[in-house]
N, C-alpha and C positions, 0 to 999 in steps of 0.2 A: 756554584751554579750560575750560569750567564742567564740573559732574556728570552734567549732560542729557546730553553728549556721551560719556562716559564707558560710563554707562550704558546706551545705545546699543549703544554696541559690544559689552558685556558680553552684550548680549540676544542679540546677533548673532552670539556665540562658542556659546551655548548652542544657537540654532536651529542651528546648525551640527552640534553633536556631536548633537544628536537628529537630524538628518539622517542622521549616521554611522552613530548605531545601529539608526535606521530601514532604514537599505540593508544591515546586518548586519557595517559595519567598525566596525574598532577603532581608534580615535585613540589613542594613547597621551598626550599631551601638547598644548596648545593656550597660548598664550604672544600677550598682546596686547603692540602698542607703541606706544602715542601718542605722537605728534609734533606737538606746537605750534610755531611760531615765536615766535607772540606770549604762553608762556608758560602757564602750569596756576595756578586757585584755589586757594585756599586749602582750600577744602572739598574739589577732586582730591588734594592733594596729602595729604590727613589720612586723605582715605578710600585711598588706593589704598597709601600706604605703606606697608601691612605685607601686603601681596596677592602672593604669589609668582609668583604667572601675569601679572600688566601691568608694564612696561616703561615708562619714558617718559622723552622726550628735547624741551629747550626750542633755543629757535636756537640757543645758544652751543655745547652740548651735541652738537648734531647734529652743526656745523660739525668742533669736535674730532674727533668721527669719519670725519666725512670726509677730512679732514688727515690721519690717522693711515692708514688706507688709500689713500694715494699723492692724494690729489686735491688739485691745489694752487688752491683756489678757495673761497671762501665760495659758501655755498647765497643764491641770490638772495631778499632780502625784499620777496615784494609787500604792495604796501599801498592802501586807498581813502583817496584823499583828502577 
């Protein structure tokens, strides 16, 4: 996953809570999680490391979680050949 992607979403969190405050609620908390399989840049991983609100998890990473919550099964890797 590159920073375009990243970024994105970050835009997407914001139009969101201005949404919130447009309709007059209150979010208290908003927390991204990206999920690559195929892994995070190096430039994601610089920029987002010390960001307390994004979350992110690569295949290995996810699979352990899923293990860890009774699923006995890797997450399927698709791919283009």
């Amino acid at each position: 996953m590159g920073i375009e992607t990243v970024k994105k979403a970050e835009k997407s969190m914001e139009a969101f809570l201005q949404q919130q405050t447009n309709e007059g609620r209150q979010t208290e908390k908003v927390q991204l999680w990206l999920v690559s399989t195929s892994g995070f840049t190096n430039e994601v991983i610089e920029y987002i490391k010390d960001i307390d609100y994004i979350y992110y998890s690569d295949y290995d990473s996810i699979n352990k979680l899923n293990r860890q919550y009774g699923g006995g099964f890797d997450i399927p890797l698709f791919c283009k050949e």
